[in-house]
N, C-alpha and C positions, 0 to 999 in steps of 0.2 A: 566193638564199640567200647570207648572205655565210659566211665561216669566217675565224676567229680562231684563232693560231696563237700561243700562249706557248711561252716559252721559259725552261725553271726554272734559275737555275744552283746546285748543291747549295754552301753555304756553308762554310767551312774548320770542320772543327770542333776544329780543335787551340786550346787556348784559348794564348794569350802565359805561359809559367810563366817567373817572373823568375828571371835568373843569377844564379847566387853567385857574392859576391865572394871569390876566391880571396886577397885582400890581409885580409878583414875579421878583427878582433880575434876569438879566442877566449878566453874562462874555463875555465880547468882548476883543480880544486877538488884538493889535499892527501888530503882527504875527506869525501864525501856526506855521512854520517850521524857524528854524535856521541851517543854513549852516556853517559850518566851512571850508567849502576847504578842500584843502590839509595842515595840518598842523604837526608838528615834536612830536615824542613821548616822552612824559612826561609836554607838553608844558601847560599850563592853559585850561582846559575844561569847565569851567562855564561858561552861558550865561544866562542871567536875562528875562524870555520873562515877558512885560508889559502887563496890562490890564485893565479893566474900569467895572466895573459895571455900564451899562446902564438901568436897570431895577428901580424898584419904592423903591425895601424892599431891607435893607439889605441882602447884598452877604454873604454868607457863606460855606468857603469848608472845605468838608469835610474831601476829601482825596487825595492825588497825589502819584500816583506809575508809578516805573519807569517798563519799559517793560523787565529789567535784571536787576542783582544787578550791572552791568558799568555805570547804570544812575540813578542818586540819585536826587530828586528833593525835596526843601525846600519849603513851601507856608505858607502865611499866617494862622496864628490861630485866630484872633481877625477879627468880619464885618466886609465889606468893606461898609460902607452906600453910598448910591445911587448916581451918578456922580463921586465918588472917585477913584482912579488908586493906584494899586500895585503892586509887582513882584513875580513872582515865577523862583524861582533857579534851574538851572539845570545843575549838575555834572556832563561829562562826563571822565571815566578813559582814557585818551590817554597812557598808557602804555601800551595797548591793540594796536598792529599793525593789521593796513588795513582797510580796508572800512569799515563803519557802517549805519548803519539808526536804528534808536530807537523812542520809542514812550512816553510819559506820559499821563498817562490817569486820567484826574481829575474829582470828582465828588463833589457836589455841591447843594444847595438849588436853583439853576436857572433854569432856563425855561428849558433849555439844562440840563439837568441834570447828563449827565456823556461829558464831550467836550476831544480833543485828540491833543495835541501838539507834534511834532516831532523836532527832530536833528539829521542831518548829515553830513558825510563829509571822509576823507579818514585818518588815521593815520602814518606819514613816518617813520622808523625806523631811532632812532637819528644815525649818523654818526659815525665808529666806532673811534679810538682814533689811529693815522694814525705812531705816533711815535713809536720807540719799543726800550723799556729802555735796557741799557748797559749799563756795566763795563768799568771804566777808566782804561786805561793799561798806566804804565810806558815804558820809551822807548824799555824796553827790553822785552816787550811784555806780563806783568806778569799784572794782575788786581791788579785793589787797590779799595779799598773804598773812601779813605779822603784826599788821595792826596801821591804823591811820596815817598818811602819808601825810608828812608836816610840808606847808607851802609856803 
């Protein structure tokens, strides 16, 4: 009879979890959320949110998307090296009536690596146009265009 003798060895189960770079860039936001109130439809929708690079390395983003195509955000394409402040833009369509909350979502070479700015606020529909055009009538009650028709 022969006998086989294995030998298990139990495998590491810590998985590699990667270090942070204690040098890496962060984005610090002025602030999150922008409120617009109640505002009229078609009125100016940009709002510039500021922010800083507090970290050690050059910031760099990657990307900004809006959370619908009614919110289009602009960001820088060039580092932001370390201490320095810059903006990102952000469209939103106010021809669109009524409430919103929307989000951008920016990703990034920082410690944070994807961060989340919002704006909201409500949309009024502009006022409609209250006059209601008509026809000049001569005395005898007949429309004109350009002025009295000579007889």
């Amino acid at each position: 009879m022969t006998m086989a003798v294995f030998q298990l060895k139990a495998q590491d189960t810590k998985e590699a979890v990667p270090k942070e770079n204690p040098n890496a860039a962060e984005i610090t936001f002025d602030t999150e959320l922008h409120d617009y109130g109640t505002i009229k439809q078609g009125a100016e929708g940009t709002y510039e949110f500021k922010f800083t690079n507090t970290g050690k390395e050059s910031l760099i983003i990657n990307n900004a998307k809006g959370s619908c195509g009614c919110t289009v955000p602009t960001y820088p394409k060039e580092p932001i090296k370390k201490g320095q402040s810059s903006i990102i833009k952000v469209h939103y369509d106010t021809n669109r009536i009524g409430a919103f909350s929307k989000t951008v979502t920016i990703t990034s070479n920082a410690k944070t690596a994807s961060k989340v700015i919002s704006i909201k606020g409500n949309v009024e529909a502009a006022p409609k146009d209250q006059t209601t055009p008509f026809k000049k009538m001569d005395d005898g009650g007949t429309p004109f265009e350009s002025g009295p028709k000579s007889f």
